[in-house]
C-alpha positions as CSV (number, residue, x, y, z in Angstrom):
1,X,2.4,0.6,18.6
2,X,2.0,-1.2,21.7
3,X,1.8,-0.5,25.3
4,X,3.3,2.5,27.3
5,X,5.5,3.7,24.1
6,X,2.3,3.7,22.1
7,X,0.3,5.5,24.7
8,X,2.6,8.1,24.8
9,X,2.9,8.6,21.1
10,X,-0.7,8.9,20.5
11,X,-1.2,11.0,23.4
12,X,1.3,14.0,21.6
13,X,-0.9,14.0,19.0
14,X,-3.5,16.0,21.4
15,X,-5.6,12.5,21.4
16,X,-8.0,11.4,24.8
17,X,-6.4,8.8,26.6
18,X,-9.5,6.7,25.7
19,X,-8.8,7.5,22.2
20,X,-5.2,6.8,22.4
21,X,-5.8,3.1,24.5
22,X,-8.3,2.4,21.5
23,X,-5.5,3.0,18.8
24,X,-3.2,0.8,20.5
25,X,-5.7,-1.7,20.9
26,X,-6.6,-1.3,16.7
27,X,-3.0,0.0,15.7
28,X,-4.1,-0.2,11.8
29,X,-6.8,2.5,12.3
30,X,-7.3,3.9,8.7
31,X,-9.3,6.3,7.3
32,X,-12.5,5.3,4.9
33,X,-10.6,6.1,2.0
34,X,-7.2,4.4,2.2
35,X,-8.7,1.5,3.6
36,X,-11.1,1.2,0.6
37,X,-8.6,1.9,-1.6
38,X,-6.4,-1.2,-0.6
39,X,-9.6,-3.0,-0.2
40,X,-10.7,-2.3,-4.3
41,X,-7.0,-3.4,-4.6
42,X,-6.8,-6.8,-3.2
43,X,-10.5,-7.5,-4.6
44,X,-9.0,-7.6,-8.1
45,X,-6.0,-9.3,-7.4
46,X,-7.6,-11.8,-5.3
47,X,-11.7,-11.6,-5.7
48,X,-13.5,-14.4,-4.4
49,X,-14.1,-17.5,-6.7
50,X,-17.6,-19.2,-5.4
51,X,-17.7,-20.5,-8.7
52,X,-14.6,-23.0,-7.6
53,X,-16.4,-24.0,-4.8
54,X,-18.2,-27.3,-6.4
55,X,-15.0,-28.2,-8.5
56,X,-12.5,-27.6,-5.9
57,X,-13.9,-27.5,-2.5
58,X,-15.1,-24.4,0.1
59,X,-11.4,-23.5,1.2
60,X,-11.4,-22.3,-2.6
61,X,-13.8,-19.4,-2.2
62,X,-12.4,-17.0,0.3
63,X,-10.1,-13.7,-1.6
64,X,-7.9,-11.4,0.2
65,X,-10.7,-9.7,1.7
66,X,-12.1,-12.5,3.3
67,X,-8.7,-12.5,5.4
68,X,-8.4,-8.6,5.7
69,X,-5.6,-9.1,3.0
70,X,-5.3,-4.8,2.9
71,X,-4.2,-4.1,6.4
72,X,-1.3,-6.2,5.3
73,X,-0.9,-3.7,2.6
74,X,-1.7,-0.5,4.7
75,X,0.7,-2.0,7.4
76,X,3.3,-3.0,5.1
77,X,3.7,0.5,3.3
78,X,3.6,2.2,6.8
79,X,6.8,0.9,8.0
80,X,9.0,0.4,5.5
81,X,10.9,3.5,5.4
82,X,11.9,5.5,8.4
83,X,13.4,8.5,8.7
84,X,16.1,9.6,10.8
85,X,15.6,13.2,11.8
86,X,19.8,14.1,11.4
87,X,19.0,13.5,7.9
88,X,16.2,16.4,7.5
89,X,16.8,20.2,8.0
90,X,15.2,23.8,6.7
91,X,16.6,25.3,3.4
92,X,19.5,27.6,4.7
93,X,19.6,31.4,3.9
94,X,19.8,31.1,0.2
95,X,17.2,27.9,-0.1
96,X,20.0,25.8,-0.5
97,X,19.9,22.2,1.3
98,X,23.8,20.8,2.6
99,X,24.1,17.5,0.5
100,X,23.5,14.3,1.9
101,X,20.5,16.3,3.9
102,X,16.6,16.0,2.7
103,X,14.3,19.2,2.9
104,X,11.5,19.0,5.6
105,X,9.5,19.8,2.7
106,X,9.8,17.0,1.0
107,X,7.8,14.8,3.1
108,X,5.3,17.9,4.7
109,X,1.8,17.5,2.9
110,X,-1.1,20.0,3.2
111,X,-3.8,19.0,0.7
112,X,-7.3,20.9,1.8
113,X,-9.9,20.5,-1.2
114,X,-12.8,22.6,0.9
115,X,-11.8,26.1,-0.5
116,X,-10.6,25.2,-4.0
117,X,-13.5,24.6,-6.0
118,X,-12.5,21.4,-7.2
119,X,-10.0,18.4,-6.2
120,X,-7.5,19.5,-9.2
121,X,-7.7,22.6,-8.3
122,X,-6.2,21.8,-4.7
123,X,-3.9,19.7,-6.4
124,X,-2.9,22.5,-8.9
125,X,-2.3,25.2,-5.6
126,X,-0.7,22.1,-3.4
127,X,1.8,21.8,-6.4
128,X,2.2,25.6,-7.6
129,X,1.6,25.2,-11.2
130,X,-1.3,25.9,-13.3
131,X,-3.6,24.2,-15.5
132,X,-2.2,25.1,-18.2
133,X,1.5,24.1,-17.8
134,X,-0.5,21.0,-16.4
135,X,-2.4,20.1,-19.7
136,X,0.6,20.8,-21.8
137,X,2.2,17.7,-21.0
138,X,-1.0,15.8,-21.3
139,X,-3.7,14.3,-23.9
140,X,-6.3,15.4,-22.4
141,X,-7.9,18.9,-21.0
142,X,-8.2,20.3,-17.9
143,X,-12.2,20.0,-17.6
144,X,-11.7,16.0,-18.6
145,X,-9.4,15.1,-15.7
146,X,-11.3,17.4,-13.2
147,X,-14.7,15.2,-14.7
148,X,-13.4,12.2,-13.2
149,X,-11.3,12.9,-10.2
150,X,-12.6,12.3,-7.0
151,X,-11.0,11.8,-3.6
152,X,-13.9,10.4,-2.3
153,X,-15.0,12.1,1.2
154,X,-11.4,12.8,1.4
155,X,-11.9,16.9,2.2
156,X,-7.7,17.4,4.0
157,X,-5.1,15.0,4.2
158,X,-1.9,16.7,6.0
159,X,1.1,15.1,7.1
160,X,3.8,16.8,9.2
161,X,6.7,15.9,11.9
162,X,5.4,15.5,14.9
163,X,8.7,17.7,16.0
164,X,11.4,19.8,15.4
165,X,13.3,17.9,13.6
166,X,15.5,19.9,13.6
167,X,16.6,20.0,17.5
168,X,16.0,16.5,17.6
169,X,18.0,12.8,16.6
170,X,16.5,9.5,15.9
171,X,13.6,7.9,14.2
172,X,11.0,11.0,13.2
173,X,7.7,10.7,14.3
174,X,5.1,11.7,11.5
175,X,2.0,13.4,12.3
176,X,-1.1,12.3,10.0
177,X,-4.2,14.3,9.6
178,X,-7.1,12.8,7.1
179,X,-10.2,14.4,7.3
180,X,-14.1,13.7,5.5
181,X,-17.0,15.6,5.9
182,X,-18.3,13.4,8.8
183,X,-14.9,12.0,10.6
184,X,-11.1,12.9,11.3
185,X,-8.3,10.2,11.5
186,X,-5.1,11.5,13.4
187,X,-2.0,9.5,14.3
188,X,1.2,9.9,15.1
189,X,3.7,7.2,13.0
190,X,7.4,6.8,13.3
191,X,7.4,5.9,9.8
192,X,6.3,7.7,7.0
193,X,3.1,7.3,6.3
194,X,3.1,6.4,2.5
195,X,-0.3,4.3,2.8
196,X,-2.7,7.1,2.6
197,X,-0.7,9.1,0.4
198,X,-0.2,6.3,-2.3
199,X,-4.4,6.4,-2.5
200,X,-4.1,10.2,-3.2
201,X,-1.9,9.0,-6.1
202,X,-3.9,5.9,-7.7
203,X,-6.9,8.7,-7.6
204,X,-5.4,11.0,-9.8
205,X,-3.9,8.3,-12.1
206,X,-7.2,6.5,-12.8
207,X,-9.2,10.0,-13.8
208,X,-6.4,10.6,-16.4
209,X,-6.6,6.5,-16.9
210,X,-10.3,7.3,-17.8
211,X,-10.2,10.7,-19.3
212,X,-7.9,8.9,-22.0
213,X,-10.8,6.4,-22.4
214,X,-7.7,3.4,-21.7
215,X,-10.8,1.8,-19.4
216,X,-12.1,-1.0,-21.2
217,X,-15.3,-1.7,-19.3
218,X,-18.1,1.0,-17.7
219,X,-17.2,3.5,-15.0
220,X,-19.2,1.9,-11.8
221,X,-21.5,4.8,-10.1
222,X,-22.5,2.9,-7.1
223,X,-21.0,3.4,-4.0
224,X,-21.9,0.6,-1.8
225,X,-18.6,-1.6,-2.0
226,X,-16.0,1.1,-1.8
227,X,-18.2,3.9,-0.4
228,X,-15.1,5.4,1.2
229,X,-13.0,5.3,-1.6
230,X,-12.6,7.9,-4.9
231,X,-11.8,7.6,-8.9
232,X,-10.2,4.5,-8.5
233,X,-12.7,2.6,-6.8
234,X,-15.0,3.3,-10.0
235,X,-12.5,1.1,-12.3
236,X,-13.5,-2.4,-12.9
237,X,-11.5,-4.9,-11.0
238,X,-9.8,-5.6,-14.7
239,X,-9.2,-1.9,-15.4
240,X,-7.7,-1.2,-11.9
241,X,-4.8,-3.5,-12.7
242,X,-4.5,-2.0,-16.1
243,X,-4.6,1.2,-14.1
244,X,-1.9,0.3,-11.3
245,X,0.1,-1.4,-14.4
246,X,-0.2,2.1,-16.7
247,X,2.2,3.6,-13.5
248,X,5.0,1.0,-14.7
249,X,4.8,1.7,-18.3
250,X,2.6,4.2,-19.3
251,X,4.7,7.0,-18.9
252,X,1.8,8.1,-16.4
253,X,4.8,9.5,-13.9
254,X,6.4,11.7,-16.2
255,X,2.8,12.9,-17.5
256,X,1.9,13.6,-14.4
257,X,5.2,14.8,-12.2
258,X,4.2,18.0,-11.2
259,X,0.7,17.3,-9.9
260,X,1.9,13.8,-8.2
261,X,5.6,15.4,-6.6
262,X,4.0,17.2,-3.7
263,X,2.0,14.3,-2.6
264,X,4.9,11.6,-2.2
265,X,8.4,12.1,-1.6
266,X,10.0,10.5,-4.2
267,X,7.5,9.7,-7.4
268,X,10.3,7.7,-8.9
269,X,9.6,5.0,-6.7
270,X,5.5,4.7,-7.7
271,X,6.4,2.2,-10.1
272,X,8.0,0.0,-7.7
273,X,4.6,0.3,-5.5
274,X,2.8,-1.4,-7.7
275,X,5.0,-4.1,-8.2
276,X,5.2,-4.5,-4.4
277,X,0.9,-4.4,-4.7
278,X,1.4,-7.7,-6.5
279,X,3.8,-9.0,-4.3
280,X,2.9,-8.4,-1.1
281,X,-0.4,-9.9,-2.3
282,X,1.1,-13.4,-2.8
283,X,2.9,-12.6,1.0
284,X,0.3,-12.1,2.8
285,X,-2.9,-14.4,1.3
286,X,-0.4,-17.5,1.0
287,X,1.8,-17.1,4.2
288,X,-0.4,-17.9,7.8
289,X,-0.4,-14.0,8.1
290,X,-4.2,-14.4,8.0
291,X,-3.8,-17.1,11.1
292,X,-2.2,-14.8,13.4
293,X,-5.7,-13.2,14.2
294,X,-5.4,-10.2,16.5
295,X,-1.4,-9.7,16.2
296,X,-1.1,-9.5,12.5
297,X,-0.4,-6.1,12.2
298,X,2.0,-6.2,15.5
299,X,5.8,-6.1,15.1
300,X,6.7,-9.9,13.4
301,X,8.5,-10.6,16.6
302,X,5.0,-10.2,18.8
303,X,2.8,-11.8,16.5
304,X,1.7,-15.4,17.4
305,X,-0.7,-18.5,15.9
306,X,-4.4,-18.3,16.6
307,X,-5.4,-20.6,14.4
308,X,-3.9,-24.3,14.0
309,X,-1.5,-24.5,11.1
310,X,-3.2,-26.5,8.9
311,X,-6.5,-24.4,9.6
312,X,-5.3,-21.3,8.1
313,X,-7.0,-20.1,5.0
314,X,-4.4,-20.5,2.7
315,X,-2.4,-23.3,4.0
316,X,-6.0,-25.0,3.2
317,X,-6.5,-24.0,0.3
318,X,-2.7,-24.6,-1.1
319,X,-2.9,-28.1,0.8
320,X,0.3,-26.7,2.5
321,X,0.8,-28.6,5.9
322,X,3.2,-26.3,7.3
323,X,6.8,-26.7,8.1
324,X,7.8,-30.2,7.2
325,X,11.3,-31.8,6.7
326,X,11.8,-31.9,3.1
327,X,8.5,-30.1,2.0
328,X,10.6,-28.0,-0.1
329,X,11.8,-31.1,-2.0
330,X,10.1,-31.9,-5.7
331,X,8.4,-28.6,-6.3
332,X,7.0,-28.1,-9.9
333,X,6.2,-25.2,-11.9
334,X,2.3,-24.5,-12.1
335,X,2.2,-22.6,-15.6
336,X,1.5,-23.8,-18.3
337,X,4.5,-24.0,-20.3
338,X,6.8,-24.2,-17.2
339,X,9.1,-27.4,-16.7
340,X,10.1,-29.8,-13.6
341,X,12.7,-29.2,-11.1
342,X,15.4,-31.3,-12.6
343,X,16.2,-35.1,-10.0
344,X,19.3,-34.6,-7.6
345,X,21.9,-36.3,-9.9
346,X,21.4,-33.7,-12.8
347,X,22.5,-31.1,-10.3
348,X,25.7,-29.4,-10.7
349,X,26.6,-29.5,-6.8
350,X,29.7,-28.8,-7.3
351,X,31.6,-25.4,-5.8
352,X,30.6,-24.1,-2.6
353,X,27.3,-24.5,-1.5
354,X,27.0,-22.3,1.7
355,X,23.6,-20.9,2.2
356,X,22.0,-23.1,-0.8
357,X,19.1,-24.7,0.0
358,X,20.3,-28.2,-0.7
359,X,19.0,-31.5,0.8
360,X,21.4,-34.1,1.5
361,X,20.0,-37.8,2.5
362,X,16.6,-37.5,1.8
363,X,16.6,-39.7,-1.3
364,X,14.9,-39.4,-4.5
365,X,13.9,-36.4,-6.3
366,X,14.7,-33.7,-4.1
């Protein structure tokens, strides 16, 4: 969010002006626990490697936290779905919803874990079922999940429209509430706000990851790397991919459903998060997203260089010089196994071309 339009937007959320200047001036202002959360993320997938520093030089050494490689995450899940508010409406008298139209409750979210007793239990009343049509569909008992889940200092996490959507048109704007014992995070989004609720998620997956003993090295008790972050934190860099992975094919969303439905809109689309995780990863570390200093998270039409091209972490490290005529030319496949690109006259060039990326003039292998 930027200037005037930002101010504004903030400001409906019942936040200072001060408050709302210092929002747009930070617009990926997270709370402890989804930042952590992407942070125990990219530390796995990318960790840092000192020990390449003496084979393969300094540039070899920073990982995606070095380059704040989880607000390209957190920014990235935060605006890529919006929702049109003539596509949301209130059941009608018989709790019916007209086709082609989405339920405001589908993407309204009150999670309070205060007056519960316990995390599942607040899961358990957010999702109206109990714990034993819960455990029915699991391998495990009530009192092993609830062992090992933990939101962290996470104590409310609510997410509502910021207005009736249903007097109004246009983008909705979302209304975000995370609260801890010590601090509150409130924004107002025009996208939904999947970040934070995708932590809520990879929480409760990695206390049923453990309580099935599918960890493979020691549950991690200290707090000082992740202190803002819950059950997944706890996993071992290795066993965190395992854990994100178990989501693809573990059969962890059909386990799960009940408990999970209530905190995103869709769960069928959890297992296409994590292979986004991965993906955005190789995005954002080897791309000069890290370069573009204060503007990363802006809109990709107002961010801009503050770091030479060839000075950017991973351009360094990649020996990448940037944009050059023909750099695409004679790439090869670095797996072991892999093969060559094959030389220009073993191409099949013929047919229509349009849009290809094909060289012409360059000479040799291309």
């Amino acid at each position: 969010m930027k200037g005037i339009g930002g101010l504004a937007a903030l400001s409906m959320s019942g936040a200072t002006f001060s408050q709302a200047a210092a929002a747009v001036d930070n617009p990926l202002a997270s709370d402890p626990h989804t930042a952590d959360t992407y942070r125990a993320i990219v530390d796995a997938i990318i960790p840092r490697t000192p020990q390449l520093e003496a084979e393969l030089g300094a540039e070899h050494v920073p990982g995606g936290l070095d380059v704040e490689l989880e607000k390209f995450l957190i920014w990235d899940f935060n605006h890529f779905q919006e929702i049109r508010a003539e596509m949301v409406t209130e059941p009608g008298l018989l709790g019916g919803v007209p086709d082609g139209l989405m339920p405001v409750s589908m993407f309204e979210t009150g999670l309070d874990v205060t007056g519960s007793g316990s995390v599942l239990d607040a899961l358990l009343d957010l999702a109206d079922i109990s714990l034993l049509d819960l455990v029915s569909s699991l391998d495990v008992t009530g009192e092993e999940l609830e062992e090992h889940l933990t939101l962290g200092p996470v104590e409310r996490h609510q997410v509502s429209f910021a207005d009736d959507v249903e007097s109004a048109s246009g983008p909705a704007d979302f209304d975000l509430v995370v609260e801890t014992a010590t601090e509150t995070t409130h924004r107002v989004l025009q996208n939904y706000p999947y970040a934070p609720a995708f932590t809520l998620v990879f929480d409760v997956v990695a206390a049923e990851f453990i309580a099935l003993g599918k960890n493979e090295d020691a549950i991690s008790r200290d707090r000082t790397e992740f202190p803002g972050g819950g059950t997944f934190t706890q996993l071992s860099r290795e066993d965190r991919l395992r854990c994100l992975w178990s989501i693809v094919d573990g059969g962890v969303v059909d386990r799960l459903d009940d408990l999970l439905s209530p905190l995103v809109p869709d769960v069928g689309i959890l297992k296409y998060v994590v292979m986004a995780v991965n993906g955005l990863h190789g995005f954002g570390y080897y791309t000069e997203w890290s370069g573009l200093g204060e503007t990363k998270t802006n809109t990709p039409n107002e961010r801009t260089l503050a770091t030479p091209p060839g000075e950017v972490q991973s351009r360094e490290q990649s020996g990448y010089p940037g944009p050059q005529p023909g750099y695409a030319a004679n790439w090869r496949h670095a797996v072991e196994g892999g093969f060559d690109d094959p030389d220009v006259d073993q191409l099949d060039l013929s047919g229509d071309l349009t849009g290809d990326d094909v060289l012409d003039g360059i000479g040799g292998d291309t």
